[in-house]
C-alpha positions as CSV (number, residue, x, y, z in Angstrom):
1,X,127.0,27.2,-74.8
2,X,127.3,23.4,-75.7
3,X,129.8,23.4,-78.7
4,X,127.0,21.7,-81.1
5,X,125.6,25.4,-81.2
6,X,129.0,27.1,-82.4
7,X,128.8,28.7,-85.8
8,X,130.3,26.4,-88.3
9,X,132.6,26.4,-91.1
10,X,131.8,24.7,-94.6
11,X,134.6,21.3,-94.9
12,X,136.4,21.9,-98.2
13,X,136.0,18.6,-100.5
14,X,139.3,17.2,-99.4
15,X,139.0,18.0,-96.0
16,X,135.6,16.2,-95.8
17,X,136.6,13.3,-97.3
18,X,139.5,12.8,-94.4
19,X,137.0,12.9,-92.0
20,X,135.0,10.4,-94.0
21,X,137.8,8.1,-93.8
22,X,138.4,8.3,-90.2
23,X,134.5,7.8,-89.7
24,X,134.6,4.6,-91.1
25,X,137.2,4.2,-89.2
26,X,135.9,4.9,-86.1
27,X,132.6,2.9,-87.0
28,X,130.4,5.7,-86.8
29,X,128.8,7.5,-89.2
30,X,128.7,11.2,-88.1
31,X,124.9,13.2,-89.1
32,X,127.0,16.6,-88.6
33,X,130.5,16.0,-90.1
34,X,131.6,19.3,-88.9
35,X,131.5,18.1,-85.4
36,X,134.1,15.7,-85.9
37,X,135.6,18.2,-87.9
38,X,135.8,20.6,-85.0
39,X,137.0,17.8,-82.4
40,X,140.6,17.7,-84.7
41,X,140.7,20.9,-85.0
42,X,143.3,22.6,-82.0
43,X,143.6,25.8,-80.3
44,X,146.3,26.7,-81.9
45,X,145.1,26.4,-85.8
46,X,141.7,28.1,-84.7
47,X,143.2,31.3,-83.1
48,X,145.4,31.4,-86.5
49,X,142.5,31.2,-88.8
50,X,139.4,32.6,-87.3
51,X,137.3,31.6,-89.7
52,X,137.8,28.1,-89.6
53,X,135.1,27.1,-86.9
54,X,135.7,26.5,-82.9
55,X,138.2,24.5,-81.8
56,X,138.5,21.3,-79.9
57,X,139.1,22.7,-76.4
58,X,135.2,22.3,-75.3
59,X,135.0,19.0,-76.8
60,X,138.0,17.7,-74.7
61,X,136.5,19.0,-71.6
62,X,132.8,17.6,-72.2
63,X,135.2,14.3,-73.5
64,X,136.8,13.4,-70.4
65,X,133.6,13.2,-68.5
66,X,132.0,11.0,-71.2
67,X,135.1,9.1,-71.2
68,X,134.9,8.4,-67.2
69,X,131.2,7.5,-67.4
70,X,131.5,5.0,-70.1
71,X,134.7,3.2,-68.8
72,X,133.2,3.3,-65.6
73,X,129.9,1.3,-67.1
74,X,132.0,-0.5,-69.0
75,X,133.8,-2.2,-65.5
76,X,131.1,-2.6,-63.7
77,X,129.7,-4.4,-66.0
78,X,132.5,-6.6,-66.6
79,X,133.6,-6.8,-62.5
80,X,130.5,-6.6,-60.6
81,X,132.1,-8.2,-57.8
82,X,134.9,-6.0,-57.2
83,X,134.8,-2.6,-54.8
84,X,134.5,1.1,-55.9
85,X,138.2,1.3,-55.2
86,X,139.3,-1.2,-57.3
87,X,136.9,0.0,-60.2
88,X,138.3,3.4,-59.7
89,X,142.1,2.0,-59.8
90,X,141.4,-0.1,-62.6
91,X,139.6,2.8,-64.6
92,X,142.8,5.3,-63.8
93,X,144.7,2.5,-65.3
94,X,143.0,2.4,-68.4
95,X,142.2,6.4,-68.4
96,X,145.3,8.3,-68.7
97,X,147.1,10.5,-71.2
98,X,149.5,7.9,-72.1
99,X,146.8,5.5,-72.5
100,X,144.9,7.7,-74.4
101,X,147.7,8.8,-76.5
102,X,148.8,5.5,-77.3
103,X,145.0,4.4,-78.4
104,X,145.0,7.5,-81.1
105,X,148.0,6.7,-82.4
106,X,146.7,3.1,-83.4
107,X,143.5,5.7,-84.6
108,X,146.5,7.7,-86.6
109,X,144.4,10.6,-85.2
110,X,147.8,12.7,-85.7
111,X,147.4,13.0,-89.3
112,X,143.7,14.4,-89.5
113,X,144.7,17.1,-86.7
114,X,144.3,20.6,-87.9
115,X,147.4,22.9,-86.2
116,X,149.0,26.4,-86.3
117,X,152.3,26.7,-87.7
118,X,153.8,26.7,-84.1
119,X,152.6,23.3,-83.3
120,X,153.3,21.9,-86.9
121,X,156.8,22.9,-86.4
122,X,157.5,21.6,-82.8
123,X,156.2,18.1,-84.1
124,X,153.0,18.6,-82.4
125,X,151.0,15.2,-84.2
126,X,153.5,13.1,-82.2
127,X,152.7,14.9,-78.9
128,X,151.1,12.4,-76.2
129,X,149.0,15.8,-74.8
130,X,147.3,16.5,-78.2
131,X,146.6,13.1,-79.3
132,X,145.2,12.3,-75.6
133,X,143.4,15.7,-76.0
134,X,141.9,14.9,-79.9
135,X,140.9,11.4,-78.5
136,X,138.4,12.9,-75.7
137,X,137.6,15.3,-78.1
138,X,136.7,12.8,-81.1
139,X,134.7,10.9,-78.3
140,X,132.9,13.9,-77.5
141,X,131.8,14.7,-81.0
142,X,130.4,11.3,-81.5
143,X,128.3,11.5,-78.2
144,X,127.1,14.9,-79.2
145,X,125.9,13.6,-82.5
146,X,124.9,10.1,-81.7
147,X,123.9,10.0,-77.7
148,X,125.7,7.9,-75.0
149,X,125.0,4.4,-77.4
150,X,127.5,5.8,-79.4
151,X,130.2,7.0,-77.2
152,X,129.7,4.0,-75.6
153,X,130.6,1.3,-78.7
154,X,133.6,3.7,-79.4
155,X,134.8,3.3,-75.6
156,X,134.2,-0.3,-76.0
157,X,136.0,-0.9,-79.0
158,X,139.1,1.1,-78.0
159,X,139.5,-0.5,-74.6
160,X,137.7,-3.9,-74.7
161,X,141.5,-5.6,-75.7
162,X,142.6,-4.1,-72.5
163,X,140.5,-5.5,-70.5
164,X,141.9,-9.0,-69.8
165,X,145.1,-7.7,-68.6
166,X,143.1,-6.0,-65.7
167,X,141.5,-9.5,-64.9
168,X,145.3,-10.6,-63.9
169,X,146.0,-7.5,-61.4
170,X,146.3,-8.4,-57.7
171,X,143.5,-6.3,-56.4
172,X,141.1,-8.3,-58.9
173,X,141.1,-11.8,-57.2
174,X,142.5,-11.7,-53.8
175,X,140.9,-15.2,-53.4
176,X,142.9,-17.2,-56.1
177,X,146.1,-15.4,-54.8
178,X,145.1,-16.5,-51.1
179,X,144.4,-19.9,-52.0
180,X,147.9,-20.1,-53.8
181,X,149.6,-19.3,-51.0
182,X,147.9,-21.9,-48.3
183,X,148.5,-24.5,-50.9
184,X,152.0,-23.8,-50.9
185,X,152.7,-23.0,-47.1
186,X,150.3,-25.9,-45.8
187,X,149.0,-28.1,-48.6
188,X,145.5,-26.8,-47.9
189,X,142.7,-24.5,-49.0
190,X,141.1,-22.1,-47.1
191,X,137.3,-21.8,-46.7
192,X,135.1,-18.7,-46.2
193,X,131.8,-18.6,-43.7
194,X,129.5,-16.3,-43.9
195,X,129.0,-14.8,-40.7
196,X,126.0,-12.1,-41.0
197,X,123.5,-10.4,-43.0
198,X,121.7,-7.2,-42.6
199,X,120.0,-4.7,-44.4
200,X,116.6,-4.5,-47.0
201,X,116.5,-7.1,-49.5
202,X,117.5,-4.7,-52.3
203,X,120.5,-3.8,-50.3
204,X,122.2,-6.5,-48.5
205,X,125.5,-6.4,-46.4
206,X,127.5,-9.6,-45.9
207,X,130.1,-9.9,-43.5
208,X,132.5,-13.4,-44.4
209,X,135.2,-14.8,-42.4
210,X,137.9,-16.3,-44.1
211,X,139.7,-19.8,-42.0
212,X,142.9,-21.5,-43.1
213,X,143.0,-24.9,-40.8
214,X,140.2,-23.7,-38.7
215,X,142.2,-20.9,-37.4
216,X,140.0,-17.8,-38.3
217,X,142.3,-15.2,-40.4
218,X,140.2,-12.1,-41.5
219,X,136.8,-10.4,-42.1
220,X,135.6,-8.7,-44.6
221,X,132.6,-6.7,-45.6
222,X,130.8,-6.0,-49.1
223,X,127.3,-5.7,-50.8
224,X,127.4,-9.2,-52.2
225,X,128.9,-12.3,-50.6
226,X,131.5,-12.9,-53.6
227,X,132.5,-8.8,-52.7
228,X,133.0,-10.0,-48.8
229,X,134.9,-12.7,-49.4
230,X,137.5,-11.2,-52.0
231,X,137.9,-8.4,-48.8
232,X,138.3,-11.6,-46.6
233,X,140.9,-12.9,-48.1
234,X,142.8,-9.9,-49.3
235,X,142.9,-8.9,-45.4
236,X,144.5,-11.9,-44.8
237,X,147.0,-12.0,-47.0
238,X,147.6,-9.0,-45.7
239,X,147.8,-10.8,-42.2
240,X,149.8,-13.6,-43.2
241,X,152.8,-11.0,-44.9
242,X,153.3,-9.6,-41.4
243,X,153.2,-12.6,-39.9
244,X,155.9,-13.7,-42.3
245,X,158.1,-10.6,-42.2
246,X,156.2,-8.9,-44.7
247,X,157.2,-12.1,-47.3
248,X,154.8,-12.7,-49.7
């Protein structure tokens, strides 16, 4: 059963005005308060006080696959160029519990979390598990109440910032790195040829061979000529290391 359709509790005045606050922080405004209300609220206080409502345990589940789909749209959208490795790489980067934890704190999620005495006493608002856990969660709630648009503006405006550090990683632009290197090593640039094409027109395969002073280095494969080349030249790179004793 989908946790929108748990029983729920009625929010005390003080409690519903947190959750008000943290709306507007978030930049949503929830139809069904008590679903945000029920994404804070953990395990532990539930099972202490029955009658509060359902805790937050579905919500993380249903959370973390929301989360993966939206980051995942999110970087393809933003590197169309680059391979399903790289995307999935880039998206474990952004998508752990550190990461996660770290992004609730800058949300102060801590101080809206509902917990039993046990967690209360063992400093369980600073714990990187529960805050990662309450982020999925709070992510969750919003999808359930406002569809994938709104879980999707959330995802954006929580990792957008991160975004240009990804831009500088290796994997993201073998091409500028290769380039670097012939410059420096032979006061040249390499060029890329596109050796073959197959496939149906909505599904194209490019195979480009990368050449540093005519002398053919690597070939590489993709969907898209930009995708073939970036393979191209990260395979020679790879190439010219062990050629150089593995130096970069």
């Amino acid at each position: 059963m989908p946790p929108a359709d748990h029983p729920t509790s009625e929010i005390s005045p003080a409690r519903e005005e947190q959750l008000q606050e943290l709306a507007r922080r978030l930049g949503h405004r929830f139809k069904n308060l008590e679903m945000l209300g029920q994404a804070l609220r953990h395990s532990s206080y539930a099972h202490e006080n029955p009658g509060s409502g359902p805790s937050n345990e579905l919500l993380e589940y249903l959370g973390d696959a929301v989360l993966a789909l939206t980051v995942s749209k999110m970087l393809v959208k933003n590197f169309p160029e680059s391979s399903e490795g790289d995307l999935s790489r880039a998206r474990a980067s952004l998508v752990n519990a550190r990461q996660l934890a770290s992004l609730a704190r800058r949300l102060n999620l801590g101080a809206y979390l509902l917990l039993g005495r046990g967690e209360e006493s063992h400093a369980g608002r600073e714990k990187p598990s529960l805050l990662a856990d309450a982020l999925e969660a709070v992510l969750a709630a919003a999808f359930l109440d406002g569809g994938l648009r709104a879980a999707e503006k959330l995802t954006r405006r929580w990792f957008r910032s991160l975004l240009p550090s990804l831009g500088t990683l290796p994997w993201q632009d073998f091409k500028t790195t290769l380039q670097e290197v012939a410059q420096a090593r032979h006061k040249t640039s390499p060029t890329y040829h596109l050796v073959a094409e197959s496939g149906p027109a909505h599904n194209r395969y490019f195979l480009v061979e990368v050449r540093l002073l005519g002398r053919p280095l690597a070939r590489g494969e993709g969907h898209t000529k930009k995708q073939a080349a970036q393979t191209a030249a990260r395979l020679a790179l790879e190439r010219l290391r062990e050629e150089s004793g593995g130096g970069g």
